[in-house]
GUTOR-879961 format. One record per residue (C-alpha): residue number from 1; x, y, z. Coordinates in steps of 0.05 Angstrom, whole numbers. Last residue first. Layout:
% GUTOR-879961
<r i="NUM" c1="X" c2="Y" c3="Z"/>
...
//
This chain:
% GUTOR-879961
<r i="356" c1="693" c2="145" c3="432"/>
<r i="355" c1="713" c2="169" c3="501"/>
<r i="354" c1="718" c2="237" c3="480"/>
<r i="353" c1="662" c2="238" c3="432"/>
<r i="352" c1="617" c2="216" c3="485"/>
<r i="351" c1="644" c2="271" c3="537"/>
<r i="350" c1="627" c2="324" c3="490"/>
<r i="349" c1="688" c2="354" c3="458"/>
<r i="348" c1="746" c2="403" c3="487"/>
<r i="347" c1="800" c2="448" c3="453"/>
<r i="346" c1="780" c2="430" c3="383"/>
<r i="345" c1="847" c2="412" c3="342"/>
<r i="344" c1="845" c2="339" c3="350"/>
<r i="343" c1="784" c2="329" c3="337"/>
<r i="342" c1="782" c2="376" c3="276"/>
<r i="341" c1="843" c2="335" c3="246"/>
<r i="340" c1="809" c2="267" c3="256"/>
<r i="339" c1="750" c2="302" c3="208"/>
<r i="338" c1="688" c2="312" c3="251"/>
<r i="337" c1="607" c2="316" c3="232"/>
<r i="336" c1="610" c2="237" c3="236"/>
<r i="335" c1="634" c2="232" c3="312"/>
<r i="334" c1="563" c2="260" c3="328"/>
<r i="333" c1="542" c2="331" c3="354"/>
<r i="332" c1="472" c2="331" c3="377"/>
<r i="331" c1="485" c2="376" c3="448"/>
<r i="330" c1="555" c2="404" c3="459"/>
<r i="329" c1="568" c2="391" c3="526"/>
<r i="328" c1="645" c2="405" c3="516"/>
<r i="327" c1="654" c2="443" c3="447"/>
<r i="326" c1="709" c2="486" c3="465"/>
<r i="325" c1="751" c2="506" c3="401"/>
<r i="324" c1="815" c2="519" c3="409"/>
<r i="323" c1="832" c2="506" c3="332"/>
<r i="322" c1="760" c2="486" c3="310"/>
<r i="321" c1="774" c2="511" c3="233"/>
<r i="320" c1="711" c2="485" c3="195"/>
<r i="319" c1="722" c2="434" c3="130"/>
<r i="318" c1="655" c2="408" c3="145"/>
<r i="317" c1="625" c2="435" c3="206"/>
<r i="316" c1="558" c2="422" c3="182"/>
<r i="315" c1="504" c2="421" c3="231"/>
<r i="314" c1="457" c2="355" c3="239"/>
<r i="313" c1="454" c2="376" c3="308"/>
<r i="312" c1="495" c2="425" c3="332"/>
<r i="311" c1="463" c2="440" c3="402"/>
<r i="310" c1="508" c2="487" c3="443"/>
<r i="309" c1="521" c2="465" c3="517"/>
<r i="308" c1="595" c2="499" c3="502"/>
<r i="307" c1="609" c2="524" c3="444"/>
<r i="306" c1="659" c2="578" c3="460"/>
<r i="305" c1="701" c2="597" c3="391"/>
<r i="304" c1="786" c2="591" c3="404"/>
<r i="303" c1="778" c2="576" c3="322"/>
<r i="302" c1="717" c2="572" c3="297"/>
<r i="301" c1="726" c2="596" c3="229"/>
<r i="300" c1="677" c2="582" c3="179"/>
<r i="299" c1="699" c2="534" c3="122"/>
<r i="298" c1="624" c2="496" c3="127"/>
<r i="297" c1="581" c2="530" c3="186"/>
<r i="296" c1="520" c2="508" c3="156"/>
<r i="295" c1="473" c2="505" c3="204"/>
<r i="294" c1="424" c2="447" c3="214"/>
<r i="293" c1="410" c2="454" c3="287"/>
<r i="292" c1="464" c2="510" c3="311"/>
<r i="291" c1="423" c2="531" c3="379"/>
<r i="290" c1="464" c2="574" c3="422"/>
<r i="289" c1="472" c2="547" c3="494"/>
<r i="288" c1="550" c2="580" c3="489"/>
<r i="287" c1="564" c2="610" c3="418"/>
<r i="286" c1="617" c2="661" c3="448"/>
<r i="285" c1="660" c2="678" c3="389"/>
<r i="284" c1="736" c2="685" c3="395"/>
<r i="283" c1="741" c2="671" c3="327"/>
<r i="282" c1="672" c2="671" c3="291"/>
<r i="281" c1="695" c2="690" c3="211"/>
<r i="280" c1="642" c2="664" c3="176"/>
<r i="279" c1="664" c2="616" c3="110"/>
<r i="278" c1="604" c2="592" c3="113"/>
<r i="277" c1="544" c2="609" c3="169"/>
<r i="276" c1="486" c2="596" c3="136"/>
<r i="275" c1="433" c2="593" c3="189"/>
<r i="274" c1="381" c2="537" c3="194"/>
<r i="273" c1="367" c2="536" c3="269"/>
<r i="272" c1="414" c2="599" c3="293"/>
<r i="271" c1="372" c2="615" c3="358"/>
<r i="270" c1="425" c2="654" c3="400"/>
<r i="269" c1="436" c2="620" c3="474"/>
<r i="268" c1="498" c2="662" c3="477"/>
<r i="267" c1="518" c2="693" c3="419"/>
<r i="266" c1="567" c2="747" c3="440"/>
<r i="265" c1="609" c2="771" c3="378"/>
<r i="264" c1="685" c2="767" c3="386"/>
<r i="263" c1="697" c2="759" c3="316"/>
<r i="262" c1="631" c2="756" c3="281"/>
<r i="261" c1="647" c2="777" c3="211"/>
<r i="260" c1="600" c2="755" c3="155"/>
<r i="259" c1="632" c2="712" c3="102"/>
<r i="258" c1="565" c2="681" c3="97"/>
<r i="257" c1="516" c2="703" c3="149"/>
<r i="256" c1="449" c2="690" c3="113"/>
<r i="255" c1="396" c2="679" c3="173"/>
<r i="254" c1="351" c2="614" c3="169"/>
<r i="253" c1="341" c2="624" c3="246"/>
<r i="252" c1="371" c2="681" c3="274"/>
<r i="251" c1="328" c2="699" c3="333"/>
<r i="250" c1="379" c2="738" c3="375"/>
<r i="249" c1="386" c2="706" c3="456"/>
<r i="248" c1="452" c2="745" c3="470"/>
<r i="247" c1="467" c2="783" c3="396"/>
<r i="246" c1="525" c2="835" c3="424"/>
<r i="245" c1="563" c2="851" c3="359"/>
<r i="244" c1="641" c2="842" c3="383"/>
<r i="243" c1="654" c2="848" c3="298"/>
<r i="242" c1="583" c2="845" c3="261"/>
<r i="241" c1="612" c2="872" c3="197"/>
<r i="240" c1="576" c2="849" c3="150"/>
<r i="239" c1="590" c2="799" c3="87"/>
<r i="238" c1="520" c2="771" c3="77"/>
<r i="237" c1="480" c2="792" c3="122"/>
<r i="236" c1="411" c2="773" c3="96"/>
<r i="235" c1="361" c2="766" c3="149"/>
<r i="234" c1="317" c2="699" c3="151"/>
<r i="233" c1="304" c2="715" c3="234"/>
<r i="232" c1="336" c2="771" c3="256"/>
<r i="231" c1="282" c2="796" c3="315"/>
<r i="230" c1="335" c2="826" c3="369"/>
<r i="229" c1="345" c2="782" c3="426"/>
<r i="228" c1="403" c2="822" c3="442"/>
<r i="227" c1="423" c2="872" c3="385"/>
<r i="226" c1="477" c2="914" c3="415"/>
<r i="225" c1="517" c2="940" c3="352"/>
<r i="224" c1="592" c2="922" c3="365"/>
<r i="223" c1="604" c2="922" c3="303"/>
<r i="222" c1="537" c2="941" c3="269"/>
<r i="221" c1="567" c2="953" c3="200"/>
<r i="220" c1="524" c2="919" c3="140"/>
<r i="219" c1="555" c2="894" c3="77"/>
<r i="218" c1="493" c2="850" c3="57"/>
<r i="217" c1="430" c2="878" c3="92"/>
<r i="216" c1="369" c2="845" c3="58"/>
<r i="215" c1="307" c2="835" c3="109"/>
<r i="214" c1="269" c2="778" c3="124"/>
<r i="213" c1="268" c2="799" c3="195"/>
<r i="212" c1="294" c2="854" c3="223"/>
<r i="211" c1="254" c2="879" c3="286"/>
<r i="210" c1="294" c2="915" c3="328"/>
<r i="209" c1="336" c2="915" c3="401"/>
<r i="208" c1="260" c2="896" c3="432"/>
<r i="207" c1="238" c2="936" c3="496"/>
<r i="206" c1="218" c2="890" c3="560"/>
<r i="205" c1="277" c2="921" c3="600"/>
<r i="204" c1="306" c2="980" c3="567"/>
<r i="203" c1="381" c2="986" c3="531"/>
<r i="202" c1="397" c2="1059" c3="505"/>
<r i="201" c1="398" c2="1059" c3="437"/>
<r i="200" c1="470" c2="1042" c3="398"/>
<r i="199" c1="443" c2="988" c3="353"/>
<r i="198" c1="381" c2="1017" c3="333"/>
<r i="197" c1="417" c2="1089" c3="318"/>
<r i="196" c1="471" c2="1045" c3="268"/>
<r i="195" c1="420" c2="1004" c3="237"/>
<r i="194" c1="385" c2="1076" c3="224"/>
<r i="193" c1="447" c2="1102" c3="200"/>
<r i="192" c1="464" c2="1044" c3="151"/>
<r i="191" c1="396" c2="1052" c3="124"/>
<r i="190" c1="406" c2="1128" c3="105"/>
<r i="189" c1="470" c2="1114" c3="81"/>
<r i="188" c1="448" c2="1064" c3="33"/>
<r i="187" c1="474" c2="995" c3="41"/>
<r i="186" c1="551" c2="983" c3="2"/>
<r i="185" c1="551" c2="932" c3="-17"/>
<r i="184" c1="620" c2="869" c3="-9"/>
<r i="183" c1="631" c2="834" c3="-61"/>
<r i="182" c1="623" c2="762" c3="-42"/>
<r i="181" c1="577" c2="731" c3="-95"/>
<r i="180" c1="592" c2="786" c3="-146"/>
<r i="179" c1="552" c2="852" c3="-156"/>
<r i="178" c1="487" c2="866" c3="-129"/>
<r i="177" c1="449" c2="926" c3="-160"/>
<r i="176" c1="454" c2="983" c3="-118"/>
<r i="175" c1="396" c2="1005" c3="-70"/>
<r i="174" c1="360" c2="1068" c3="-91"/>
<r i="173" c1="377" c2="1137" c3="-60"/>
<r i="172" c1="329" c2="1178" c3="-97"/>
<r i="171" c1="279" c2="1142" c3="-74"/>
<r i="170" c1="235" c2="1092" c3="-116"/>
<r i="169" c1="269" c2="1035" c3="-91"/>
<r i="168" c1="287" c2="977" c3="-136"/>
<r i="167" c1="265" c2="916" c3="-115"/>
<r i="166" c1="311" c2="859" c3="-85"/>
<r i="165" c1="282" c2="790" c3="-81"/>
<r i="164" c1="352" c2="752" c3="-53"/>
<r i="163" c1="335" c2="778" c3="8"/>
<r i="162" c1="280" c2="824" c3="25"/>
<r i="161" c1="270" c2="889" c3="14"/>
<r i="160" c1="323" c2="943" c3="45"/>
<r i="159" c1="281" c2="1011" c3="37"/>
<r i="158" c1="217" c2="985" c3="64"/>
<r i="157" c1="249" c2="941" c3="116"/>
<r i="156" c1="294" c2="994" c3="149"/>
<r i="155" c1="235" c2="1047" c3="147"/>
<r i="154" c1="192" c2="990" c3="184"/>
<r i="153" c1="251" c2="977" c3="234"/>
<r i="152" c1="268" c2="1061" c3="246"/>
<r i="151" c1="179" c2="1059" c3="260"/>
<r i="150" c1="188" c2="994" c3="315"/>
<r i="149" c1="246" c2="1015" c3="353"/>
<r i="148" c1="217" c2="1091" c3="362"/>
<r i="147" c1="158" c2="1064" c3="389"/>
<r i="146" c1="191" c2="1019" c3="433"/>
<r i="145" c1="234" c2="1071" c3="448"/>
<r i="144" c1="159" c2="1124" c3="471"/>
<r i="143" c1="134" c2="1060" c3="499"/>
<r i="142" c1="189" c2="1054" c3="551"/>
<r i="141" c1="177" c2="1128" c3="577"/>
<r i="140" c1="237" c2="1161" c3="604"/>
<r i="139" c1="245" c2="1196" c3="543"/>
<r i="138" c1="307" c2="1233" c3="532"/>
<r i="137" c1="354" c2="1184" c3="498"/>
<r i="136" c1="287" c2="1155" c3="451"/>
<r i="135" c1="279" c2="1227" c3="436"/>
<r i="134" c1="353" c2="1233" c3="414"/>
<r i="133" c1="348" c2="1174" c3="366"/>
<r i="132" c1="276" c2="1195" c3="336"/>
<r i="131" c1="320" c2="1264" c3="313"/>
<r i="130" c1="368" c2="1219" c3="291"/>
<r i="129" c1="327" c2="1184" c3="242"/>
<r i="128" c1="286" c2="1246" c3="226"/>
<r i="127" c1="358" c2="1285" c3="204"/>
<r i="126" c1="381" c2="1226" c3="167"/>
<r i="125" c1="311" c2="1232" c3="126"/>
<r i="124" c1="326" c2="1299" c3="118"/>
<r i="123" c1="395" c2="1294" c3="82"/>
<r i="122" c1="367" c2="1241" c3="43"/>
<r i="121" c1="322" c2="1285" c3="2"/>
<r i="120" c1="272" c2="1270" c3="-38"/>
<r i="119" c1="224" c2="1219" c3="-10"/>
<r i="118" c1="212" c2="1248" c3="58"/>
<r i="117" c1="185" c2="1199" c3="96"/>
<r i="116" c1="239" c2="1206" c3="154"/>
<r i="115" c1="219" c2="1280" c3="159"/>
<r i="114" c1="150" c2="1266" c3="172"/>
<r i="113" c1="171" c2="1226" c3="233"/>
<r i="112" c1="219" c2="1275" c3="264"/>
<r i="111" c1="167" c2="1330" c3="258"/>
<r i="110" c1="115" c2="1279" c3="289"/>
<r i="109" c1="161" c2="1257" c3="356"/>
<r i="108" c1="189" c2="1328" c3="357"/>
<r i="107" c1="113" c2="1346" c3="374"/>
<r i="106" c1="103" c2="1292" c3="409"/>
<r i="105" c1="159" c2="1303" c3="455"/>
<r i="104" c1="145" c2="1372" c3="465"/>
<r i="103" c1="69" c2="1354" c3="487"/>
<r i="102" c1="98" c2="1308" c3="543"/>
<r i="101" c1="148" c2="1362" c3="563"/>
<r i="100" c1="101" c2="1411" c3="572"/>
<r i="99" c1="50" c2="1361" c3="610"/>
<r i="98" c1="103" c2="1347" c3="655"/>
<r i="97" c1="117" c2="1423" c3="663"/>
<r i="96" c1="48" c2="1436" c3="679"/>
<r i="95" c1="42" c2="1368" c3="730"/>
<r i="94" c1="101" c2="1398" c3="769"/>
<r i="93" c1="69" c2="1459" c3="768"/>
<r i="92" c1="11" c2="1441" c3="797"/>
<r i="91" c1="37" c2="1394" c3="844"/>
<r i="90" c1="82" c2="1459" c3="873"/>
<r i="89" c1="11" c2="1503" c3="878"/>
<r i="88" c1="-7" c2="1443" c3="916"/>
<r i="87" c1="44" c2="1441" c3="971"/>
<r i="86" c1="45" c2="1517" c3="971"/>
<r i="85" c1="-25" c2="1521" c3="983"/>
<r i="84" c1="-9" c2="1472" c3="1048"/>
<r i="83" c1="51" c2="1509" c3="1070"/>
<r i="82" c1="1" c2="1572" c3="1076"/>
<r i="81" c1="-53" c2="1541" c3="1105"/>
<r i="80" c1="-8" c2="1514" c3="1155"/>
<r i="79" c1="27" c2="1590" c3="1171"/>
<r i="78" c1="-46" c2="1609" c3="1182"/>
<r i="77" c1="-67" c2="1567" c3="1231"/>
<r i="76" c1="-1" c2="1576" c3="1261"/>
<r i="75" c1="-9" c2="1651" c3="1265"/>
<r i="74" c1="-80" c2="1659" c3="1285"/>
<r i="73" c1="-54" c2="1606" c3="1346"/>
<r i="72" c1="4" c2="1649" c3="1362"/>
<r i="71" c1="-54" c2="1708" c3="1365"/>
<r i="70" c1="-99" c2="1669" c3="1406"/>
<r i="69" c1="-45" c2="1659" c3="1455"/>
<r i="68" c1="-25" c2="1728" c3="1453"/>
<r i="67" c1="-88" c2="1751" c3="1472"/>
<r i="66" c1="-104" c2="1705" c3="1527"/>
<r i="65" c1="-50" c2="1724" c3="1565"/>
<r i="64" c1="-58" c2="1796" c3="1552"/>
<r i="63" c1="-130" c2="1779" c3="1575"/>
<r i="62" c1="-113" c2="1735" c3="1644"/>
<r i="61" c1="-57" c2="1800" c3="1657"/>
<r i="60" c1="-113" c2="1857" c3="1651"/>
<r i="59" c1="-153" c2="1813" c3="1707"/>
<r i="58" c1="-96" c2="1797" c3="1748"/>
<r i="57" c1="-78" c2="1873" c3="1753"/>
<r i="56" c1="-152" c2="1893" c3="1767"/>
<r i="55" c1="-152" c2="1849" c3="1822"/>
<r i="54" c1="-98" c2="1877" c3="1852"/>
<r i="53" c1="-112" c2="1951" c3="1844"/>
<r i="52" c1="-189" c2="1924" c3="1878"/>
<r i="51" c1="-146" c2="1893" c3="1934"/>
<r i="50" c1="-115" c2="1957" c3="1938"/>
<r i="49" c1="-163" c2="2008" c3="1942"/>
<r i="48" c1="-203" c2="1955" c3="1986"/>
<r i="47" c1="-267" c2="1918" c3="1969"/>
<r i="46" c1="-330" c2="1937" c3="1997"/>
<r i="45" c1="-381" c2="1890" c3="1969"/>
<r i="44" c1="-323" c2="1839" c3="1956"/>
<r i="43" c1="-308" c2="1835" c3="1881"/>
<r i="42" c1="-326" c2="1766" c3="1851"/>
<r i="41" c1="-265" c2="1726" c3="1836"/>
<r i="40" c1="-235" c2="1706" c3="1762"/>
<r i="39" c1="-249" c2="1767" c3="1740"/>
<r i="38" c1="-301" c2="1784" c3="1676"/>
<r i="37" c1="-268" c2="1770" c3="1618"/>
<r i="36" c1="-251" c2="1827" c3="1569"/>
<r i="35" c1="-257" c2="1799" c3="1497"/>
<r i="34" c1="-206" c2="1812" c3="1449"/>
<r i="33" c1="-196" c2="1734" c3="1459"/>
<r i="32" c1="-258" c2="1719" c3="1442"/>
<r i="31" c1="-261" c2="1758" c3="1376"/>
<r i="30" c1="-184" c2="1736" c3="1358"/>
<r i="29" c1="-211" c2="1660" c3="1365"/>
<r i="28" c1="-274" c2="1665" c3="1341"/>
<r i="27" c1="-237" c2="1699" c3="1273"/>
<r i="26" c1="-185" c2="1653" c3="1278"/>
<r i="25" c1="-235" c2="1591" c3="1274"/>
<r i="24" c1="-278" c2="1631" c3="1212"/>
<r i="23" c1="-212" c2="1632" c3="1175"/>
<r i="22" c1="-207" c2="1555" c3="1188"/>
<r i="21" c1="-268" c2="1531" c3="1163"/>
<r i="20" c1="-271" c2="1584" c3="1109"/>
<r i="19" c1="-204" c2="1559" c3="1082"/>
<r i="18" c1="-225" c2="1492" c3="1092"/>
<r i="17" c1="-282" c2="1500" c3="1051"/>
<r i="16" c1="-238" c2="1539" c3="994"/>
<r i="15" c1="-190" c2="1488" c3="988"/>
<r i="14" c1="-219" c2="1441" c3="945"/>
<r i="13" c1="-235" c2="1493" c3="900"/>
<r i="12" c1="-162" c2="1513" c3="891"/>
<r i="11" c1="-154" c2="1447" c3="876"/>
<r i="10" c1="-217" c2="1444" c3="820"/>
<r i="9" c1="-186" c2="1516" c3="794"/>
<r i="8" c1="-111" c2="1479" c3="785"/>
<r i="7" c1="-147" c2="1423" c3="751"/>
<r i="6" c1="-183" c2="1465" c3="702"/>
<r i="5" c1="-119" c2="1504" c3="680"/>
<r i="4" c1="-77" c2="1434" c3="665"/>
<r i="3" c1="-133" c2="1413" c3="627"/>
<r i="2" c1="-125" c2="1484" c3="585"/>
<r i="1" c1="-55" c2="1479" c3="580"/>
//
């Protein structure tokens, strides 16, 4: 407020020459028009009653005249002055509420923060996480949901661990002991809710989805999260629910999506180098330009799945169903990788394949 203060004085300061400027204009103005000019004529040396009545008409007339001109002018001198201290008394304000609204945001910004580090209650941590939601709704600032992407990733990543390393958490809320292979697990609710928030914010050019890398998220729910070109890379999602998930251009390289479900999910041009995709259920998945070098996509379900232009080198498709498949342009896919069944199943190959 105090800023704000010093740069209304400094524009009332700028004014104040021009006010004088102008104020002593309408003051030579009024003076000279108040005035009484001498007659337009010298008066004959023996002038008439009546030319002298005359005279004395036209000379009263040439002040009034000049009078109400001078006054019109006072007025529109001062009617400009006026719109123009308006004009910055309005930037003033504008700039005070800005300012307000600035220093509001940072204040929810660190309330909501301190709440998510609360180590004894849950309840508050779900309150910080969508407290950072809604300010990330109302900002119009891309840093402020950049910032709020990066701090619900790092509470996400402390509280997860990584795959296959689990720790136990020292929260009240620790994360259950893993069961069988393909149990689903429940993730903490806390967790699940931030996934949730990251996969619902509003979408910003230049702003990451998240940043979830080596990080353990078996059972997860973000159907249909939007995570396009989200940071995924050697994240466990083992058994999650990624049903119509948008992941356009996701890093998923090395990720653990066995018996996850992808039905519907938009992968176009996804980086899946390395994934393990087993028993995944992808019907209906578009995989176009996505990269599938080395994935294992052994008993996943393909069926009606778009791979067109996608690279599956050295990818394992043993035992996949490819039912409608359409794998025309696929890039690195050899006669090898298919069973006589597959072939005839898939919807389209790769011209080579075709002809082979």
């Amino acid at each position: 407020m105090t800023g704000v203060a010093d740069r209304a004085g400094s524009v009332v300061s700028s004014l104040r020459p021009w006010s004088w400027v102008i104020a002593g204009l309408v003051v030579a103005l009024a003076v000279w028009g108040w005035i009484e000019v001498p007659a337009a004529y010298p008066l004959p040396d023996a002038p008439s009653d009546a030319v002298r009545a005359a005279q004395e008409s036209a000379r009263l007339s040439a002040i009034a005249t000049t009078r109400a001109s001078v006054l019109a002018a006072a007025a529109g001198l001062g009617a400009l002055v006026t719109i123009l201290i308006n004009y910055r008394n309005s930037q003033i304000i504008q700039r005070t509420f800005a300012l307000q609204a600035r220093g509001q945001i940072t204040e929810r910004y660190t309330k909501a923060v301190e709440q998510l580090g609360n180590t004894e209650s849950k309840a508050i941590r779900l309150g910080g996480i969508y407290a950072l939601e809604q300010i990330a709704v109302d900002t119009d600032r891309h840093s402020d949901q950049q910032t709020v992407v990066e701090v619900l990733s790092a509470f996400i990543r402390e509280l997860a661990g990584a795959p296959r390393s689990r720790e136990t958490s020292n929260t009240d809320e620790a994360a259950e002991e893993p069961s069988s292979s393909n149990e689903p697990r429940s993730l903490p609710s806390d967790v699940a809710a931030a996934l949730a928030v990251l996969g619902r914010l509003p979408q910003r050019p230049g702003i990451p989805r998240a940043d979830l890398s080596d990080v353990d998220l078996p059972g997860a729910s973000l159907g249909p999260a939007n995570l396009s070109r989200a940071d995924l890379e050697y994240v466990g999602l083992t058994n999650a629910n990624l049903h119509h998930a948008n992941l356009t251009e996701a890093h998923l390289g090395e990720a653990d999506l066995t018996h996850a479900d992808l039905f519907g999910a938009d992968l176009t041009h996804a980086d899946l180098h390395g994934a393990v995709l087993s028993h995944a259920f992808l019907s209906r998945a578009n995989l176009t330009g996505a990269t599938l070098v080395r994935a294992d996509l052994a008993q996943a379900r393909l069926n009606q799945a778009d791979l067109t232009d996608a690279d599956l080198t050295d990818a394992d498709l043993t035992g996949a169903d490819l039912t409608g498949a359409k794998l025309r342009g696929a890039r690195g896919l050899r006669r090898q990788q298919l069973s006589d069944q597959q072939v005839r199943a898939a919807d389209s190959l790769p011209t080579e394949l075709e002809d082979a």
